[in-house]
Backbone as a chain_set.jsonl record, in Angstrom:
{"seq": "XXXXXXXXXXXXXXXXXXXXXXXXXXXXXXXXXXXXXXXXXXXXXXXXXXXXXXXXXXXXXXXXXXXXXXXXXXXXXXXXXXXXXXXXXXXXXXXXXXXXXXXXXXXXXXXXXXXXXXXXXXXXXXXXXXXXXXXXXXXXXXXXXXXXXXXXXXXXXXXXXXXXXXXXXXXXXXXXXXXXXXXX", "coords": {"N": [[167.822, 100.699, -31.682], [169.895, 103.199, -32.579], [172.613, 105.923, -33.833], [172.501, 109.011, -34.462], [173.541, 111.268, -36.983], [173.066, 113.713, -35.956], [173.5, 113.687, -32.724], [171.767, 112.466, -32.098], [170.575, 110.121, -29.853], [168.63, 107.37, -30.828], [165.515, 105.629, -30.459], [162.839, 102.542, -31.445], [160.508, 101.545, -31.356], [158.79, 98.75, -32.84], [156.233, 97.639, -34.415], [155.348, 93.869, -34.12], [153.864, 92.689, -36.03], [152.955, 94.217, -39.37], [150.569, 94.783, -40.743], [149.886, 93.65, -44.129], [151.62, 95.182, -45.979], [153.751, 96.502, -48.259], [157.066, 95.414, -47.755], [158.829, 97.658, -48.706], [157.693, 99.677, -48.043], [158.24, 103.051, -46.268], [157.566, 102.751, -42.641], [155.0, 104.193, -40.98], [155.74, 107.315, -38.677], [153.94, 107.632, -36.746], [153.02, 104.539, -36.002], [155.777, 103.576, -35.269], [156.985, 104.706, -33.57], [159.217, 106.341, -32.246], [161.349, 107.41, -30.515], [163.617, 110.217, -28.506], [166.911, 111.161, -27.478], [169.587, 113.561, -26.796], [173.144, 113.158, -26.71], [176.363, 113.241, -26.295], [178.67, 114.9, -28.827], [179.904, 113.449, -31.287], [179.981, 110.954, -30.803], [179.372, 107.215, -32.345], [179.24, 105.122, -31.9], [176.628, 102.806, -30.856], [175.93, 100.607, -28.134], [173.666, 98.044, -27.272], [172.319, 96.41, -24.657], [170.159, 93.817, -24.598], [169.428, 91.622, -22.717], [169.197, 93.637, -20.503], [168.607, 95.844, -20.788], [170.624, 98.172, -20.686], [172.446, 100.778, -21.847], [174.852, 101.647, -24.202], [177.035, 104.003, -25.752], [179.658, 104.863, -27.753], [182.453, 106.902, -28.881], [184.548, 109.583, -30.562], [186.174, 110.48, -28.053], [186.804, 108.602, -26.274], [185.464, 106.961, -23.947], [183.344, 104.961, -23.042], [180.011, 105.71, -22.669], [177.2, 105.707, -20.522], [173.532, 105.306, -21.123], [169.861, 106.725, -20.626], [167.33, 105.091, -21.627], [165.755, 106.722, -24.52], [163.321, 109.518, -24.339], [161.959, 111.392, -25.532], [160.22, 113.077, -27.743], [160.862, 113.847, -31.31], [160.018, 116.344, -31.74], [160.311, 117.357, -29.262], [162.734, 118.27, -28.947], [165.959, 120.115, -27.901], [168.149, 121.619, -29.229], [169.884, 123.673, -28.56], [170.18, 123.644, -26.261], [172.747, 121.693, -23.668], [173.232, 118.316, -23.911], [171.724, 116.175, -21.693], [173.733, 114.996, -18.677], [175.528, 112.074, -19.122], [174.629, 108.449, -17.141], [176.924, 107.034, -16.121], [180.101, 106.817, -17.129], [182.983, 105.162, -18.512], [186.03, 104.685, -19.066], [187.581, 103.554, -22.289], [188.755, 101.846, -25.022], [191.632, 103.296, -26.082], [192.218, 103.713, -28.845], [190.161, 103.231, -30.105], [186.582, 101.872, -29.973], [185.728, 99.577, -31.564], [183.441, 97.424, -31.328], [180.823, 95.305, -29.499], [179.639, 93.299, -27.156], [177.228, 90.951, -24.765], [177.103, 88.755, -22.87], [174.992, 85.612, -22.493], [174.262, 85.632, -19.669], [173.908, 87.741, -18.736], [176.529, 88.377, -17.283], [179.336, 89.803, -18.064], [179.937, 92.194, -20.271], [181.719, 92.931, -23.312], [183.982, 94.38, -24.827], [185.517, 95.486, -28.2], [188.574, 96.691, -29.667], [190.311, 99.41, -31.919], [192.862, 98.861, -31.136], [193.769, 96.173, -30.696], [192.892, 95.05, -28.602], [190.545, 93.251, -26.048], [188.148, 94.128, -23.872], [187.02, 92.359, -21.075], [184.512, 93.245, -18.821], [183.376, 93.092, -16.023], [179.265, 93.074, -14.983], [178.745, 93.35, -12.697], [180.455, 94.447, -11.291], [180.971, 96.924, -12.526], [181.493, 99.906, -11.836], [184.305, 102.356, -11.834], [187.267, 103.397, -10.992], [188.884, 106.702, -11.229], [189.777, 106.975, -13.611], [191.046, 104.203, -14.848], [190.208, 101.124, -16.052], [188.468, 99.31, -15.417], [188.078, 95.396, -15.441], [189.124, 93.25, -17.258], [191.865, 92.657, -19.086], [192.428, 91.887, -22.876], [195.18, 91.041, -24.685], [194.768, 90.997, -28.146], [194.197, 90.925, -31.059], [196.099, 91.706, -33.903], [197.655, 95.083, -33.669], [198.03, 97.397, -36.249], [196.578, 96.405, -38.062], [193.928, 97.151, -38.127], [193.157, 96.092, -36.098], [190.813, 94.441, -33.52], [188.267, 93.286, -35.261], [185.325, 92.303, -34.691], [183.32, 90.918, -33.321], [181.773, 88.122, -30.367], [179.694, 86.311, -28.443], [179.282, 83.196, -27.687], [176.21, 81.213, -27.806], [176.091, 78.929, -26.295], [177.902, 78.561, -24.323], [180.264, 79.996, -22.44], [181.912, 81.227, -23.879], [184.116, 83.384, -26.075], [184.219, 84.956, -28.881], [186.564, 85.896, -31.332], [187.413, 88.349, -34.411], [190.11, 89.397, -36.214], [191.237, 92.208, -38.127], [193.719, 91.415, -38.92], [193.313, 89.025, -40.052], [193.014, 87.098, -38.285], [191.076, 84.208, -36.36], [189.752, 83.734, -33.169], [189.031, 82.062, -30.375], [187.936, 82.496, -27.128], [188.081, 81.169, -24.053], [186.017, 81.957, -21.342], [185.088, 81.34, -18.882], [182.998, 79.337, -16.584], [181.233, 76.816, -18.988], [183.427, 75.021, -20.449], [185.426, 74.795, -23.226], [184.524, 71.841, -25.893], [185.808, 68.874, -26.419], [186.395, 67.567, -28.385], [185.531, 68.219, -32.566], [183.088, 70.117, -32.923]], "CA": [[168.65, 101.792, -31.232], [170.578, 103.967, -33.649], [172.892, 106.832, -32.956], [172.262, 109.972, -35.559], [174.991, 112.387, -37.285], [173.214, 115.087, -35.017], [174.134, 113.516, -31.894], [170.737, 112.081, -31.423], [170.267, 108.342, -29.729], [166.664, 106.918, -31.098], [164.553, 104.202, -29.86], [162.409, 102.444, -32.01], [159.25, 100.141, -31.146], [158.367, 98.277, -34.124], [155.033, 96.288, -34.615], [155.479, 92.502, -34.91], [153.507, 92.048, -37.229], [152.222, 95.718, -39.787], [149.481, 94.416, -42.338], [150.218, 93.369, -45.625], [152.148, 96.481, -46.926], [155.166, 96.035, -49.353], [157.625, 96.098, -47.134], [159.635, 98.597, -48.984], [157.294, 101.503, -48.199], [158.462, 103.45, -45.078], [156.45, 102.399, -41.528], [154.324, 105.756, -40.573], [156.107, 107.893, -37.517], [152.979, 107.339, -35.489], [153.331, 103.264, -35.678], [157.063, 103.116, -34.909], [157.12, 105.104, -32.253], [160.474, 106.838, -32.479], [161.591, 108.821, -29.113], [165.324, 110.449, -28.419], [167.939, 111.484, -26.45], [170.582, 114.086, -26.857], [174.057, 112.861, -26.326], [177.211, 114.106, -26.389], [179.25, 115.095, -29.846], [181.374, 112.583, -31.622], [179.67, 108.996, -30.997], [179.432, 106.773, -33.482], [178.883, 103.723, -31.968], [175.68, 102.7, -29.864], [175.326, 99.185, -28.189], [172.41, 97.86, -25.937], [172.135, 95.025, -24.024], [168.928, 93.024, -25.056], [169.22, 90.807, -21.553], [168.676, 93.813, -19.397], [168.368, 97.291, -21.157], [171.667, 98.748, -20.691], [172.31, 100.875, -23.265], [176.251, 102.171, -23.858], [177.311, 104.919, -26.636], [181.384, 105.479, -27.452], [182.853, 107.997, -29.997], [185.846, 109.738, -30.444], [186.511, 110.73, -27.077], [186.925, 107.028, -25.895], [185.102, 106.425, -23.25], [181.924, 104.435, -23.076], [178.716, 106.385, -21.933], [175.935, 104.784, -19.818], [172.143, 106.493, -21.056], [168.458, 106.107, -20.449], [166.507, 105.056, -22.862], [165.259, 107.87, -25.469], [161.923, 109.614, -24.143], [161.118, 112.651, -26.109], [159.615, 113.194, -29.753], [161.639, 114.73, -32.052], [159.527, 118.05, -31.882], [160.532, 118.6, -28.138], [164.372, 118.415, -28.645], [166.249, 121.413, -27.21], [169.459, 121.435, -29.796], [170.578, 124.831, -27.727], [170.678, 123.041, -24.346], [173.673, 120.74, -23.69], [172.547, 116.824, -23.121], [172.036, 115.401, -19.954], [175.26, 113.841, -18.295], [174.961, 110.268, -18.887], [174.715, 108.198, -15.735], [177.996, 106.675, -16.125], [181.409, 106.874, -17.579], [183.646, 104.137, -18.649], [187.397, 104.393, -20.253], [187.27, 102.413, -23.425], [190.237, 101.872, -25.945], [192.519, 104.292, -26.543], [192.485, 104.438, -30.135], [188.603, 103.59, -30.254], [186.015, 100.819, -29.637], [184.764, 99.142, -32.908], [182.693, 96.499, -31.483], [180.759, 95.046, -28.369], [178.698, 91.922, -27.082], [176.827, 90.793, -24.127], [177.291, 87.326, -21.862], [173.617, 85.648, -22.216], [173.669, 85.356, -18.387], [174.784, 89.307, -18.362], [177.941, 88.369, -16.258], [179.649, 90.204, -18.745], [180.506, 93.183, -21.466], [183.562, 92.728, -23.721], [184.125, 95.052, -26.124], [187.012, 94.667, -29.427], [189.42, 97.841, -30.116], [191.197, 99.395, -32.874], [194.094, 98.696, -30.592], [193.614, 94.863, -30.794], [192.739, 94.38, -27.16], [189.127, 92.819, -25.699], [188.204, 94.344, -22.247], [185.951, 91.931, -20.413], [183.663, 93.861, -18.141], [181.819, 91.983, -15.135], [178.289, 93.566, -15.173], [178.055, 93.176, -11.811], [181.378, 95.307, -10.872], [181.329, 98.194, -13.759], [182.367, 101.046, -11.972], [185.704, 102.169, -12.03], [188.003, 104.564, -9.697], [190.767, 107.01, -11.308], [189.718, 106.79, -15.064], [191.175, 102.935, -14.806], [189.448, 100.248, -16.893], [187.439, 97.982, -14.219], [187.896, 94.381, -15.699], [190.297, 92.6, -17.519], [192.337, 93.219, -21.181], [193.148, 90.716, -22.954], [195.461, 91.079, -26.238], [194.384, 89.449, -28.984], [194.855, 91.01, -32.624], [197.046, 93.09, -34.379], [197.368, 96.547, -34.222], [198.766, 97.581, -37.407], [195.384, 95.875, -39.389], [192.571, 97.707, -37.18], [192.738, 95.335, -34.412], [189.577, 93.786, -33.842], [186.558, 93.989, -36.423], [183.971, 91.869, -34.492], [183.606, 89.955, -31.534], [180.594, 87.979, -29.962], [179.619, 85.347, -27.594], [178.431, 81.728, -27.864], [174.838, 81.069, -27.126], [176.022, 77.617, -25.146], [179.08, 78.181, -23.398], [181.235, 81.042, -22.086], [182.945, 81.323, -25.191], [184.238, 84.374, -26.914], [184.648, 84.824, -30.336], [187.042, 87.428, -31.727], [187.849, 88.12, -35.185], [190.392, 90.92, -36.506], [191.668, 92.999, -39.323], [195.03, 90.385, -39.15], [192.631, 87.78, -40.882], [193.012, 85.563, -37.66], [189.815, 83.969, -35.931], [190.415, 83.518, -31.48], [188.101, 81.754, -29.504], [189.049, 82.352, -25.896], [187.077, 80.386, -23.11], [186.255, 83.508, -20.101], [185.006, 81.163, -17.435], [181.616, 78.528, -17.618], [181.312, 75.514, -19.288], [184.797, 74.969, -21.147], [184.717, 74.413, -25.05], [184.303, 70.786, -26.137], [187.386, 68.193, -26.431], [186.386, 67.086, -29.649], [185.233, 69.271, -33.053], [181.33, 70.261, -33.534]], "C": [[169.551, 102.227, -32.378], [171.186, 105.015, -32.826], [172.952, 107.947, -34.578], [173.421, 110.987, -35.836], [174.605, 113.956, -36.14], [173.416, 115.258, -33.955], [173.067, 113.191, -31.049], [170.974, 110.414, -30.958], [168.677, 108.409, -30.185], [166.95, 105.857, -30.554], [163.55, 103.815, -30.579], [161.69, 101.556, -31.896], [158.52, 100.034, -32.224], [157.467, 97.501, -33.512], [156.226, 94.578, -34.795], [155.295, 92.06, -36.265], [152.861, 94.039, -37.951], [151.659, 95.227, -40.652], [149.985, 93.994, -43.144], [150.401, 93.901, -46.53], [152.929, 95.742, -47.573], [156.0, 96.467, -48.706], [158.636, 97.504, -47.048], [158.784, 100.186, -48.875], [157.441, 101.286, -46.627], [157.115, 103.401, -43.721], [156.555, 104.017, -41.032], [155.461, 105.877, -39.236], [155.085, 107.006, -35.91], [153.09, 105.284, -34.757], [154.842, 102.741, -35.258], [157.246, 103.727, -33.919], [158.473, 105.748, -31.302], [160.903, 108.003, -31.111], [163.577, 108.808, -29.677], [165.85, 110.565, -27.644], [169.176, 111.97, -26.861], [171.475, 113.766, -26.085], [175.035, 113.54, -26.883], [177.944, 114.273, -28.02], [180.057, 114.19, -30.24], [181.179, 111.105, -31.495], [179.368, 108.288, -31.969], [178.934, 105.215, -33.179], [177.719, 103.288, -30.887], [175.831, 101.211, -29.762], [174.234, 99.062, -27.325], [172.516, 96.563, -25.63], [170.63, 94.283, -23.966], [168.418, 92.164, -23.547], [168.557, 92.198, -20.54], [168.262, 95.855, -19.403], [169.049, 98.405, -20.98], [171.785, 99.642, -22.28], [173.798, 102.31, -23.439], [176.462, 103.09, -25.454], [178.953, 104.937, -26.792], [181.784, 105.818, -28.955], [184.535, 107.905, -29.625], [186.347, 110.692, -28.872], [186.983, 109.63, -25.689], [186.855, 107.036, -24.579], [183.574, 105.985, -23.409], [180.708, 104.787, -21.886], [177.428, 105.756, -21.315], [174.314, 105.752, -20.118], [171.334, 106.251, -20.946], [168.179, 105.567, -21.882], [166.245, 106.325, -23.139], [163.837, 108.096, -25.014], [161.216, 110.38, -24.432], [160.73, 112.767, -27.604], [160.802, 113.95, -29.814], [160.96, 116.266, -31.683], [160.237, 118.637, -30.413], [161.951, 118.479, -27.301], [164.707, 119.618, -28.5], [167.687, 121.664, -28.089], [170.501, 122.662, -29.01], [170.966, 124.655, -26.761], [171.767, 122.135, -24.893], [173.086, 119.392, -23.178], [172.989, 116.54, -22.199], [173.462, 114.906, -19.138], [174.697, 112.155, -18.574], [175.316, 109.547, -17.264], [175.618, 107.349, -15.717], [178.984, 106.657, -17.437], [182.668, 105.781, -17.696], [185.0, 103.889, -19.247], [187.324, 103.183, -20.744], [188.525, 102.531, -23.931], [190.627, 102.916, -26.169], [192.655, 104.523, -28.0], [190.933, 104.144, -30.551], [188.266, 101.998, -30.29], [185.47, 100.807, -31.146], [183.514, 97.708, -32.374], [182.407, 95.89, -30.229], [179.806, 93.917, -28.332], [178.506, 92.059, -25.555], [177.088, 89.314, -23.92], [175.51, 87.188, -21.975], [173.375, 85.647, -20.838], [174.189, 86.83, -17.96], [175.5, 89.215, -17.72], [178.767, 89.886, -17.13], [179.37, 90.99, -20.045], [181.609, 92.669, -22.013], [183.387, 93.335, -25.272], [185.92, 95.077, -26.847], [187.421, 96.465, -29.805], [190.571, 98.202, -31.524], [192.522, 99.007, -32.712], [194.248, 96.983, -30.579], [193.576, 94.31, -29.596], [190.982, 94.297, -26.97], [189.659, 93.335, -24.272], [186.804, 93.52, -22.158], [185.919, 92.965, -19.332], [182.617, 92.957, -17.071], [180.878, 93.241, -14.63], [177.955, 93.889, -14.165], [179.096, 94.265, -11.028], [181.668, 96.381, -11.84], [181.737, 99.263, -13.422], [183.468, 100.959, -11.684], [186.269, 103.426, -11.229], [189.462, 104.919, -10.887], [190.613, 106.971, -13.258], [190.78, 105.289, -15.605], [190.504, 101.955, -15.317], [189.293, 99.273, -15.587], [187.764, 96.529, -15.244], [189.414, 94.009, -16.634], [190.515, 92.783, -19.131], [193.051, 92.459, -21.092], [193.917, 91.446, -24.417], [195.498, 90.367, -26.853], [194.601, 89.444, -30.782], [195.434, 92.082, -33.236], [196.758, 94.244, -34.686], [197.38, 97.695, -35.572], [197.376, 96.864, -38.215], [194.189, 96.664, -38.659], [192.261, 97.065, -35.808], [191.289, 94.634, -34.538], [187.922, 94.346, -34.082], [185.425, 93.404, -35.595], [184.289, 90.526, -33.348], [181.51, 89.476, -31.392], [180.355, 86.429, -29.082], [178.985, 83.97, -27.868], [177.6, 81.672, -27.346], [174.866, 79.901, -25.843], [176.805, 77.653, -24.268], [179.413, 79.493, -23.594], [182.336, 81.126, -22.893], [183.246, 82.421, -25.83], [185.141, 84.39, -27.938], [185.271, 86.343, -31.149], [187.487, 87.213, -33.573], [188.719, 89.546, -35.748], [191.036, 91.146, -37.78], [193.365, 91.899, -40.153], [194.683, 89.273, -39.773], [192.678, 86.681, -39.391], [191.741, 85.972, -36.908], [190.461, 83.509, -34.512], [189.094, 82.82, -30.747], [188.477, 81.622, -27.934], [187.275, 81.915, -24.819], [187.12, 81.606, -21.614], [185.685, 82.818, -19.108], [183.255, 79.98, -18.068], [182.027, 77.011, -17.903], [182.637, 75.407, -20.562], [184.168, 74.071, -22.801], [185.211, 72.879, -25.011], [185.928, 70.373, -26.44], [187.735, 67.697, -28.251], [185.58, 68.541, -30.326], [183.473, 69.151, -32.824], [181.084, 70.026, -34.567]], "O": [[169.9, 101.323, -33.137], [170.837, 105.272, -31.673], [173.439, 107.525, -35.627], [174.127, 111.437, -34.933], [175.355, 114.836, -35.716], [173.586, 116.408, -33.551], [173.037, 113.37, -29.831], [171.512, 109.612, -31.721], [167.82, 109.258, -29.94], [167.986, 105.271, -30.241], [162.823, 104.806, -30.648], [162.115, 100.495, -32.352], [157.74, 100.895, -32.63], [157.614, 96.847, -32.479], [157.313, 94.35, -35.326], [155.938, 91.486, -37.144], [152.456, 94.906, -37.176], [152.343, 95.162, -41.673], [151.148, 93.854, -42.765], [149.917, 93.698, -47.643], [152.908, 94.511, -47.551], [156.143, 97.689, -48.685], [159.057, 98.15, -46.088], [159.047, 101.293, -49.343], [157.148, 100.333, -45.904], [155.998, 103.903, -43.846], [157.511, 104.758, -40.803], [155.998, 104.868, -38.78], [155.296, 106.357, -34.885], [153.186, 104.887, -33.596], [155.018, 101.563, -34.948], [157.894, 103.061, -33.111], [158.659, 105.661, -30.088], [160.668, 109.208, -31.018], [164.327, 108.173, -30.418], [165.372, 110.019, -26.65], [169.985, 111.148, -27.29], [171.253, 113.854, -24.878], [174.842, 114.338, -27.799], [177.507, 113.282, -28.604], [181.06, 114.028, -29.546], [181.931, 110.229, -31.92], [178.895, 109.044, -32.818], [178.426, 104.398, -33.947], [178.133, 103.556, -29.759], [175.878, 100.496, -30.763], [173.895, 100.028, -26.642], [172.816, 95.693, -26.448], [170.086, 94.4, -22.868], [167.222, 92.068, -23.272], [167.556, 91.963, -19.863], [167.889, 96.683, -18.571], [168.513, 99.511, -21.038], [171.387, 99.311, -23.397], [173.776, 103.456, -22.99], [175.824, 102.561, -26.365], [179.53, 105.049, -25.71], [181.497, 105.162, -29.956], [185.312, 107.143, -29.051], [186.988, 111.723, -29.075], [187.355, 109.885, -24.543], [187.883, 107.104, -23.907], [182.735, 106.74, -23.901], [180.538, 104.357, -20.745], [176.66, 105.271, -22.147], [174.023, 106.724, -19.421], [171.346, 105.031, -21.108], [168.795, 105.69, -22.941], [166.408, 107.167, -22.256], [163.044, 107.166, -25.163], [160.064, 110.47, -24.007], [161.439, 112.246, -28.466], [161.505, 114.482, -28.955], [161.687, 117.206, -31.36], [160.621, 119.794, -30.243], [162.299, 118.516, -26.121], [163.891, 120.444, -28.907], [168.545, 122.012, -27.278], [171.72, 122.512, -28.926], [171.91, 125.236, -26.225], [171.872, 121.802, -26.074], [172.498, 119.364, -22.097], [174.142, 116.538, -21.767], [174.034, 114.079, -19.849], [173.742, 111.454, -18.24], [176.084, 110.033, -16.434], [175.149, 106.408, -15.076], [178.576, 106.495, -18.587], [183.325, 105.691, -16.66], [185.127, 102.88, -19.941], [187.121, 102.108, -20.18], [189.369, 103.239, -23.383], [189.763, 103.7, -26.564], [193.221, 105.554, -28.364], [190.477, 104.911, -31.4], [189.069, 101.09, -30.503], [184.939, 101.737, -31.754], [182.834, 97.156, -33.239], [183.41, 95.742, -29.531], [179.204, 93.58, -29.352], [179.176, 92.868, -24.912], [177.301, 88.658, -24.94], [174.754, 88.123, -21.709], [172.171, 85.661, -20.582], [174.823, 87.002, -16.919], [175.474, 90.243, -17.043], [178.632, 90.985, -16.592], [178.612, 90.487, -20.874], [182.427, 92.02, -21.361], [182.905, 92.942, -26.334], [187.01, 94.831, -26.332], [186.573, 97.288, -30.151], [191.413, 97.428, -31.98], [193.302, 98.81, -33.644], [195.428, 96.75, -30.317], [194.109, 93.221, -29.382], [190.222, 95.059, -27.568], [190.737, 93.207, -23.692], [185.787, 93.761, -22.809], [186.937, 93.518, -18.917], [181.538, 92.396, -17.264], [181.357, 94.211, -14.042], [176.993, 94.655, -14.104], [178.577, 94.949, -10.146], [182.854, 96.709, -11.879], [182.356, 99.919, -14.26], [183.958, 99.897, -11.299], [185.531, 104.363, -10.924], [190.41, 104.235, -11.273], [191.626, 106.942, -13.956], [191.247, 105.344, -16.742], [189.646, 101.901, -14.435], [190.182, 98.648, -15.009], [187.513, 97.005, -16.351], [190.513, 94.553, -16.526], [189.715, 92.969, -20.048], [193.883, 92.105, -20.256], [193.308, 92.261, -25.112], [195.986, 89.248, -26.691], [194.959, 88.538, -31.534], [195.183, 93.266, -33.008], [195.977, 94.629, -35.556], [196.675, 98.702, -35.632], [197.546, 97.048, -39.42], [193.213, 96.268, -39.297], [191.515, 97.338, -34.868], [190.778, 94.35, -35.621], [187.053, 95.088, -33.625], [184.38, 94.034, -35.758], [185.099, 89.71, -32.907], [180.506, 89.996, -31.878], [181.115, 85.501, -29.358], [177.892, 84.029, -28.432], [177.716, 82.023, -26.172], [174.137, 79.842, -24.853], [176.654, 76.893, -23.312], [179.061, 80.15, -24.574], [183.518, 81.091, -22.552], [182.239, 82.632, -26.505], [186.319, 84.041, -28.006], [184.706, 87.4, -31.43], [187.825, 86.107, -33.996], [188.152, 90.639, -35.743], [191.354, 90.175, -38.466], [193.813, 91.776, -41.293], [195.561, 88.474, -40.099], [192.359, 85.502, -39.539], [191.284, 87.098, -36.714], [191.563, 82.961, -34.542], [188.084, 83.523, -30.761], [189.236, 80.734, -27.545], [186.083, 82.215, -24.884], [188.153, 81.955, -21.041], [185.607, 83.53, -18.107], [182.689, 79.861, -19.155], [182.815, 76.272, -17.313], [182.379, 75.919, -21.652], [183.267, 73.345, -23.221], [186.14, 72.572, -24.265], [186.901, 71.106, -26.619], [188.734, 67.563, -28.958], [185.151, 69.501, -29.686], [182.849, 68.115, -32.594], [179.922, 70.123, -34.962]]}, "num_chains": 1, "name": "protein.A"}
């Protein structure tokens, strides 16, 4: 998934395996298999959810967009029409989302803000009434450095891992099997 300066989302089904080219020469159109989807002006950031095919967009208009997958060639884009509505709407950070992750048991979203707050998201309750953030904000790194650069979840435990622009590293435990007593 990619999101394009023209305000395209792509989709991109790659081979496993493509012959015994060099990988540095570009894989043909026809073998990658490249569809789209016109979205709205101003996004910048695409995530997808790998567990269940969610697939969320958020720009400068800060809220996080819900869209299909991409299903048209490039040739039979409409740049004159306005894109679809997306099928949901989400208030995101107020000064903008830099960064998002998935729960391997999809309980959870939790995306990291320039504002230095994490909103967990339960997957299972996402909509929201009133332009109100559905789930819970936590604050976690300073605003004044970008707030937080990168965030992401532990493969073993309900662990989330934040890291931000303030140089500090957070590991906050969101529910699950609680982090170990001793180090790893």
């Amino acid at each position: 998934m990619a999101l394009l300066s023209n305000a395209l989302l792509v989709g991109l089904t790659l081979p496993e395996k493509f012959s015994d080219r060099n990988k540095m020469d570009p894989i043909p159109e026809a073998v990658s298999k490249a569809v789209y989807r016109r979205v709205d002006r101003g996004m910048h950031l695409v995530m997808s959810n790998i567990f269940n095919g969610d697939i969320f967009v958020t720009g400068e208009d800060r809220f996080l967009k819900k869209y299909e997958y991409p299903t048209e060639p490039f040739s039979k884009i409409d740049f004159k029409k306005a894109p679809n509505a997306p099928l949901d709407e989400l208030k995101s950070h107020d000064i903008g989302t830099t960064c998002c992750d998935f729960s391997n048991e999809v309980k959870f979203m939790v995306t990291g803000g320039k504002d230095g707050n994490i909103i967990v998201r339960n997957m299972n309750h996402v909509a929201q009434n009133n332009n109100e953030i559905q789930g819970s904000e936590i604050t976690g790194h300073a605003v004044f450095a970008a707030g937080i650069t990168a965030l992401t979840f532990s493969k073993v435990r309900s662990t989330l891992y934040t890291a931000g622009g303030d140089g500090a590293f957070f590991a906050w435990t969101l529910g699950g099997k609680p982090n170990p007593t001793q180090p790893v």
